[in-house]
N, C-alpha and C positions, 0 to 999 in steps of 0.2 A: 453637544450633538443636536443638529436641527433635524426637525419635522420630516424634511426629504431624509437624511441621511438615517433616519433610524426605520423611514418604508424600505429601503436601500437593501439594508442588513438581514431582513424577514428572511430572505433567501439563503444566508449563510448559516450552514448549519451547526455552527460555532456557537451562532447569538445566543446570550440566555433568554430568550422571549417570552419565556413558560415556567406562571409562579407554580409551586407547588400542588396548589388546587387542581390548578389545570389540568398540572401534567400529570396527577392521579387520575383525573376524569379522564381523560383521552387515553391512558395505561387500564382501562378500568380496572383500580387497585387504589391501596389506601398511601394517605399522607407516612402513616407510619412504614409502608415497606419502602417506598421511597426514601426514610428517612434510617430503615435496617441497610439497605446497599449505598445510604452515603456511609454510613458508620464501616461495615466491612471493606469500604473504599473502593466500589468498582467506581463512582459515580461520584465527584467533588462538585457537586454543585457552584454557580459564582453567588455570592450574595449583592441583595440592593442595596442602597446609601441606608436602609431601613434596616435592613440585619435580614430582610428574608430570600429565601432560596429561588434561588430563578436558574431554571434547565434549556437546554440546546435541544433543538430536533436530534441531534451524534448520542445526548445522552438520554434523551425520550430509547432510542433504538435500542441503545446497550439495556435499558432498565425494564425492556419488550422482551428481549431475549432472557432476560434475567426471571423476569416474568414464566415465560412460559416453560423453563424450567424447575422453577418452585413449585407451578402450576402441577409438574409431571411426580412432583411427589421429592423432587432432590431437594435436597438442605439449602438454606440459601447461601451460606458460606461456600459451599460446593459451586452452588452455582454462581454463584460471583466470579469464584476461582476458574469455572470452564470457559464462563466468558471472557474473562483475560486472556485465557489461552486460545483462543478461540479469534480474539481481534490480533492476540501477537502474531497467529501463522498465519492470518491473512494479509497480516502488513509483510511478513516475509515471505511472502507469496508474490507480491506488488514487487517487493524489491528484487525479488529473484527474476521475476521478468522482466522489470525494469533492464535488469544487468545484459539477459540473453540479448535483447532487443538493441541495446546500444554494442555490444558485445558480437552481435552478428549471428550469434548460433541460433539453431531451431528450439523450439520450447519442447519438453519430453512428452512423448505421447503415453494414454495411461496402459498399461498392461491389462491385458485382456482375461 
């Protein structure tokens, strides 16, 4: 990968751009909780040619929300688990509109 192609990538929020360090300082939180929600597996980090962890802005988010429900006092296993659930309804949320949308129907309005 050249020089351009890895300025390219900053924008996908796929890249792992962000070692460990980082992504504690900008989570303001430690390498260890980051390393508690790789273990209960909300969060698989990719690794370098070097063996260390490197995170995506998608899993900075997930590890934010995970964050600020530990923060609230929930367990982090808990919270791992709500954020799973939590990214599942929203992706079948996407797809359920996805469907209306190519499907023709109107989207539900919320009950009042």
């Amino acid at each position: 990968m050249t020089a351009d192609d890895s300025f390219g990538r900053l924008d996908d929020d796929d890249y792992p751009a962000y070692t460990m360090g980082r992504a504690a300082e900008m989570l303001g939180t430690t390498q260890g909780f980051l390393r508690a929600i790789g273990e209960a597996r909300l969060i698989t980090p990719l690794r370098s040619t070097g063996g260390h962890r490197r995170y995506s802005r998608y899993q900075l988010r997930i590890a934010a929300r995970a964050r600020e429900l530990v923060d609230g006092g929930t367990p982090i296993e808990a919270a791992c688990r709500i954020v799973v659930l939590e990214d599942q309804l929203e992706e079948a949320q996407r797809i359920n509109a996805e469907y209306r949308r190519t499907a023709g129907s109107p989207a539900p309005t919320a009950a009042a």
